[in-house]
Structure formats: C-alpha cells, structure tokens
Backbone as CSV, one residue per row, in Angstrom:
resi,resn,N_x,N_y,N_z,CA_x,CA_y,CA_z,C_x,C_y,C_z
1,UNK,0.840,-1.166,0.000,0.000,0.000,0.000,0.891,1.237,0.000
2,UNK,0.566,1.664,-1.152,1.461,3.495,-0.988,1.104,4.258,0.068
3,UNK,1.871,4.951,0.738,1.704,5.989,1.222,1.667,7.546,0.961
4,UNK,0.628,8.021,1.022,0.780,9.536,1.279,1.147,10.318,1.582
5,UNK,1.700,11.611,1.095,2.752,12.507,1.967,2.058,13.809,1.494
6,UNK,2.454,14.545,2.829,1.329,16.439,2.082,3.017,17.232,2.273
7,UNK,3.508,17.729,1.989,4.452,18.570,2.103,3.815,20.038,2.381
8,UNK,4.392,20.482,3.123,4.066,21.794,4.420,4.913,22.770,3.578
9,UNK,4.770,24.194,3.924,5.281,25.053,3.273,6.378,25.509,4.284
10,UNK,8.029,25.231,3.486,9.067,25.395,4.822,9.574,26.674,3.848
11,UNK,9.464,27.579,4.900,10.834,28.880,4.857,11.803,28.810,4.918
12,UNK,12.976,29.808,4.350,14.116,29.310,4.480,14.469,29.850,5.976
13,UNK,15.765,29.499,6.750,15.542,30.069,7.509,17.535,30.136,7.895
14,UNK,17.777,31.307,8.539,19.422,31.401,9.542,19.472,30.616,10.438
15,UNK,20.342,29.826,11.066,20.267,29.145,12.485,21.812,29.634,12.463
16,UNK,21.718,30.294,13.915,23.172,30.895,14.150,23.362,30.849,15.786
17,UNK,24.330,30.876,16.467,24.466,30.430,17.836,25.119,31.812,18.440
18,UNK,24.958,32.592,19.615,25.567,33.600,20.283,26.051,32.642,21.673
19,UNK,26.346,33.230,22.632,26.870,33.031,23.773,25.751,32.443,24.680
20,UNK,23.992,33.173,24.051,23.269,32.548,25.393,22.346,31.283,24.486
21,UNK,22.720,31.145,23.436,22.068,29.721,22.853,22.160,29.705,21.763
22,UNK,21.532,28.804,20.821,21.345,29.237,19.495,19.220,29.678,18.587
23,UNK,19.606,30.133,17.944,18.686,31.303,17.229,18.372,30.873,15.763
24,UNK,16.929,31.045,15.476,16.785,31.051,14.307,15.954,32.348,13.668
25,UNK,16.279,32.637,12.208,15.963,34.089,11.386,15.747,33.911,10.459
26,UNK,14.268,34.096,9.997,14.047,34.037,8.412,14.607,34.727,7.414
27,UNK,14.992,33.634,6.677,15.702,34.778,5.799,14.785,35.775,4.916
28,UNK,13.582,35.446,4.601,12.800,36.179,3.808,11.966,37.590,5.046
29,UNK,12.385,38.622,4.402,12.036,39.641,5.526,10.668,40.176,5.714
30,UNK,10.045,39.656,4.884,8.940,39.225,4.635,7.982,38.668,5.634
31,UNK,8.684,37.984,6.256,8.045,36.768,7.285,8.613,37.243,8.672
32,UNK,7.559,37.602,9.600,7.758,37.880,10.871,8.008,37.015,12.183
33,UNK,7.633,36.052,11.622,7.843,34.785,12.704,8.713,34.144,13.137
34,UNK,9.092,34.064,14.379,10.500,33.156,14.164,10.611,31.967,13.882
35,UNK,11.525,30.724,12.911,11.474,29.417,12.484,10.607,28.468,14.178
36,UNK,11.947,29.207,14.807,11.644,28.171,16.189,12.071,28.991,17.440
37,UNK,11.762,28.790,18.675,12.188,29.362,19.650,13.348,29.650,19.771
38,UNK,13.927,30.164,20.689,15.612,30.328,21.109,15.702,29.230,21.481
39,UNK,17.303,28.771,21.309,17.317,27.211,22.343,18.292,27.719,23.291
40,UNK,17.903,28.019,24.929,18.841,28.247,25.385,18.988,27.190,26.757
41,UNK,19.121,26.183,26.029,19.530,25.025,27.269,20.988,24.922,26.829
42,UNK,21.314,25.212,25.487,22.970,24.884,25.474,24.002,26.141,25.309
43,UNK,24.450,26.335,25.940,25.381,27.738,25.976,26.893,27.134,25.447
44,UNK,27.769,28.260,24.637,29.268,27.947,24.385,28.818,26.892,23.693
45,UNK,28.612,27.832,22.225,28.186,26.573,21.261,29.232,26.750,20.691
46,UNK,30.184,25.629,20.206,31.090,26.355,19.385,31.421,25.951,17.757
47,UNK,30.339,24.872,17.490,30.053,24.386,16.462,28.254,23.511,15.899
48,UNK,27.930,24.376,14.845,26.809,22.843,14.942,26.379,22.493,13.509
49,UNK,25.738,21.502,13.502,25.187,21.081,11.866,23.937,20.694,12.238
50,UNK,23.050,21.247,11.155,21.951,21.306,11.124,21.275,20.068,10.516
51,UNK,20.352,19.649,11.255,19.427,17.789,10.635,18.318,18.247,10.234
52,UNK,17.698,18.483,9.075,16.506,19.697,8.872,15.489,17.815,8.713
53,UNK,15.900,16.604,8.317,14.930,15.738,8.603,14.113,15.533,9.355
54,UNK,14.612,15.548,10.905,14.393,15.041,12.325,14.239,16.567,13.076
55,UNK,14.653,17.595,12.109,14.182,18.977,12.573,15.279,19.272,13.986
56,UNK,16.520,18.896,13.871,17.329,18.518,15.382,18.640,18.997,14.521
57,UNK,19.582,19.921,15.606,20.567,19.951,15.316,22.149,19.188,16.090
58,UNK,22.940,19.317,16.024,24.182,18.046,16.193,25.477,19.284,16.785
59,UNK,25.276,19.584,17.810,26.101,20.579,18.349,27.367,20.123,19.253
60,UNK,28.263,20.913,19.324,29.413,21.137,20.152,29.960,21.763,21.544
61,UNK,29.390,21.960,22.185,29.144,22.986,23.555,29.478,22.467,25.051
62,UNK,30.459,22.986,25.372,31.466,22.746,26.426,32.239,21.566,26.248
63,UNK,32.541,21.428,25.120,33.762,20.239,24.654,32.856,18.382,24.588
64,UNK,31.610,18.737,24.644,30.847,17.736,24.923,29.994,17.751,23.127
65,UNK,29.589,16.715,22.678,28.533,16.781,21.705,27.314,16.026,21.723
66,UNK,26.607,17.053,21.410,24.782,16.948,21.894,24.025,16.793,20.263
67,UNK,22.858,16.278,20.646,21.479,16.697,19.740,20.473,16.991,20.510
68,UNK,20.291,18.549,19.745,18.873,19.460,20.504,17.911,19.400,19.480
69,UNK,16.596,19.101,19.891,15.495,19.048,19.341,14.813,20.517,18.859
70,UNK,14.914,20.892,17.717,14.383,22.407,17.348,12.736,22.572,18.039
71,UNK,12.383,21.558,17.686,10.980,21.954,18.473,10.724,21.845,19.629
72,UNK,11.413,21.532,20.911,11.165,21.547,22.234,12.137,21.798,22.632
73,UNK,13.535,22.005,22.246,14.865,22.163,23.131,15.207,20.943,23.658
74,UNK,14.576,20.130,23.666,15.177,18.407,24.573,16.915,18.351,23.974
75,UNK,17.722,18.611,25.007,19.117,18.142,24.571,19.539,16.667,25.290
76,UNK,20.221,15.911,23.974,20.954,14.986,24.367,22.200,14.513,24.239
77,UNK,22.797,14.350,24.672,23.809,14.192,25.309,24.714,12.898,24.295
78,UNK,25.472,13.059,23.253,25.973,12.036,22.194,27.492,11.213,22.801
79,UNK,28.118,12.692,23.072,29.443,11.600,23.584,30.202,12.873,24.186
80,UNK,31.390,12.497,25.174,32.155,13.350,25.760,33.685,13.192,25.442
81,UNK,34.247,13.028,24.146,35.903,12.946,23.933,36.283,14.081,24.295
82,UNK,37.251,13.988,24.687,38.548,15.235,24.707,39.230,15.767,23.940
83,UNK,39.015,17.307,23.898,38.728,18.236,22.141,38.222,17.615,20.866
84,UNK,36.535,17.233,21.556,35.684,16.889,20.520,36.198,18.178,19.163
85,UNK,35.640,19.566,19.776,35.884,20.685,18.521,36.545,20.558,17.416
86,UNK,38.210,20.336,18.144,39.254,20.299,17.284,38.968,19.673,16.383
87,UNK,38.607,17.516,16.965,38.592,16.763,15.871,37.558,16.711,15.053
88,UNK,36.355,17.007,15.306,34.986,16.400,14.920,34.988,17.135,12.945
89,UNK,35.599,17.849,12.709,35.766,17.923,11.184,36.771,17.967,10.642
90,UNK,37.967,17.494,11.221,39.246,17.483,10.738,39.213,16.913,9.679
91,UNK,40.035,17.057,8.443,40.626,16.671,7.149,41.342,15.227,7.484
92,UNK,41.344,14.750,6.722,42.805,13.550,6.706,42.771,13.594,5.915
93,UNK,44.586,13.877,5.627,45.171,13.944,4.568,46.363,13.049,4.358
C-alpha cells in the first residue's frame, strides 16, 4: 500500500548560535515569525550542523557533543571525547 505525503510550506531560515544559545531568522524579511524558539539550554556553542529531517541539530558545547530538538529544546547528550571541537571535522590527509 502506498503511502501519502502532504508537504508543508518550509521557509528558508538562519540558524546561528551567540553566547546565550542558538537562534533562528528568516531569511525572507517578509516573514515575521521566528522558524523556532531560542534554544537556550545549550550555551558555548562552538560548532553545529543542522538535521533539517528530524528537525534537530548536532552541536558542540562545552567540549561535549549533543542533539537538541528544534521543536522543544530536549538536549541529548551524544558523547564526551577530549577536544571533541578540534577533531569532529578534521581533514585527513
């Protein structure tokens, strides 16, 4: 049996991180709303990549790496190496 799918109308949107969490900004100025709340359960972000599937992003913050849920803030907790930052996109060459 096929399934059905309705596709929703997505904006584009900024996701950018300051000191007291991270933030999202439409890019169309057009649109007054914000994508999603502030997320400020994670502070000293110092890297993140965005999962626009699962609507969750894959962050870096206090040397620890998390996934925060854009729609509720739920952070979890992925793994704790020592200078995740440094390595987590390093080249090998």
């Amino acid at each position: 049996m096929a399934r059905a799918f309705v596709c929703a109308d997505v904006s584009d949107f900024l996701v950018y991180a300051t000191s007291g969490g991270i933030h999202g900004l439409p890019v169309d100025p057009t649109v007054t709303s914000k994508p999603f709340a502030p997320i400020t359960l994670v502070r000293r972000v110092r890297t993140f990549d965005v999962i626009y599937e699962n609507r969750s992003l894959i962050v870096v913050s206090g040397g620890r790496l998390k996934k925060v849920a854009v729609d509720n803030g739920q952070v979890i907790e992925l793994l704790a190496p020592r200078n995740v930052s440094s390595s987590l996109y390093q080249s090998h060459n």
